[in-house]
C-alpha positions in Angstrom: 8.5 -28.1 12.9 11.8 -29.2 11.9 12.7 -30.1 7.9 14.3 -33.6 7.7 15.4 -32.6 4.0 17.1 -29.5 5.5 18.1 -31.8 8.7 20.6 -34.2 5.9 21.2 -31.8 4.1 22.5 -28.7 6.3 22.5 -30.0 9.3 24.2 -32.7 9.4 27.3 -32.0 7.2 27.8 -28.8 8.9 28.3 -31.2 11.8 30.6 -33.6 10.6 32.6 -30.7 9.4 32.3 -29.0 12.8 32.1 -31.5 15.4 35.1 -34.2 15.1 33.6 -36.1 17.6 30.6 -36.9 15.4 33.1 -39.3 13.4 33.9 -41.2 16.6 31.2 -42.9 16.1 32.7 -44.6 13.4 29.2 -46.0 11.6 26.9 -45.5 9.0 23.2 -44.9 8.8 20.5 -45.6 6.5 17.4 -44.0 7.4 14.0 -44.8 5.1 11.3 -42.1 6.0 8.1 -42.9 4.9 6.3 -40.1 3.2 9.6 -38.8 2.3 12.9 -39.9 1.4 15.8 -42.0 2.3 19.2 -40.9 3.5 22.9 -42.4 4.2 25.2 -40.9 7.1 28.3 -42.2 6.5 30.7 -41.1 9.8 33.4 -43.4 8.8 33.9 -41.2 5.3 32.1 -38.0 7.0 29.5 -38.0 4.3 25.7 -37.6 3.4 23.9 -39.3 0.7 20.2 -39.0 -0.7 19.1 -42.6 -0.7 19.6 -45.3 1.4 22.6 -48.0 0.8 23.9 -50.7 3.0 24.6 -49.3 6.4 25.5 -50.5 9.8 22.6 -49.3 11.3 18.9 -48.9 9.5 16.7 -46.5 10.9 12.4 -46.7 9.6 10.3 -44.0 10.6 7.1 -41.9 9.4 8.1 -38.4 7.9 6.2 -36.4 10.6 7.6 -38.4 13.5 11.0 -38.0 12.6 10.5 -34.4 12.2 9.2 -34.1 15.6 12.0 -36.2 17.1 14.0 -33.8 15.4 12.2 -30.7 17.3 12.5 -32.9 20.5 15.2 -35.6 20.4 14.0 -37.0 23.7 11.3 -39.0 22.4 13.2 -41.0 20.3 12.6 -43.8 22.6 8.5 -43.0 23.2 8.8 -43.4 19.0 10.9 -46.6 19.1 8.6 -48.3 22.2 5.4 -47.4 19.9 7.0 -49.1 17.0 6.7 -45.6 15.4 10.6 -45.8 15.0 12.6 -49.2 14.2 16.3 -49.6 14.2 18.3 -53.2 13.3 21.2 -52.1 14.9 19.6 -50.6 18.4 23.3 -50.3 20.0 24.5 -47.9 16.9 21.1 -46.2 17.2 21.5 -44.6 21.0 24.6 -43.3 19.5 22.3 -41.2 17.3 21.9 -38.5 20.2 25.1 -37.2 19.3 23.8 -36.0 15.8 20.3 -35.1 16.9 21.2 -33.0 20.3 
């Protein structure tokens, strides 16, 4: 099973720094997991934050389920139907794809 920890810390900047096309998205990302801890992808600034700040886009979701939607980024929307996985922003949230594929 995937790490989220590992997942915002690794993960993700080695793809802002790799994949200029992950700052086209031009948005940032507050994610709360529960059982866990909170994170802020900035991809206007191209930057990764422990703790969640005022985003464009807020992202709630159980620790375990994110990790498995990390292992299998398809069910992202199974999660989201469930209410499992809640977004305020669900237009900047589809964009997410781009950082989980």
């Amino acid at each position: 099973m995937a790490d989220h920890v590992e997942f915002f810390t690794k993960t993700i900047p080695a793809k802002i720094e790799n994949e200029p096309a992950v700052k086209d998205i031009g948005a940032s990302f507050a994610f709360n997991i529960d059982g866990g801890t909170s994170y802020t992808i900035d991809l206007k600034e191209g930057s990764v934050a422990e703790g969640a700040s005022e985003a464009d886009c807020t992202i709630n979701v159980g620790k375990d389920d994110f990790e498995a939607l990390l292992d299998n980024p398809s069910m992202a929307m199974q999660l989201f139907m469930t209410g499992k996985l809640t977004a305020d922003n669900l237009g900047l949230a589809t964009q997410l794809q781009t950082l989980l594929g």
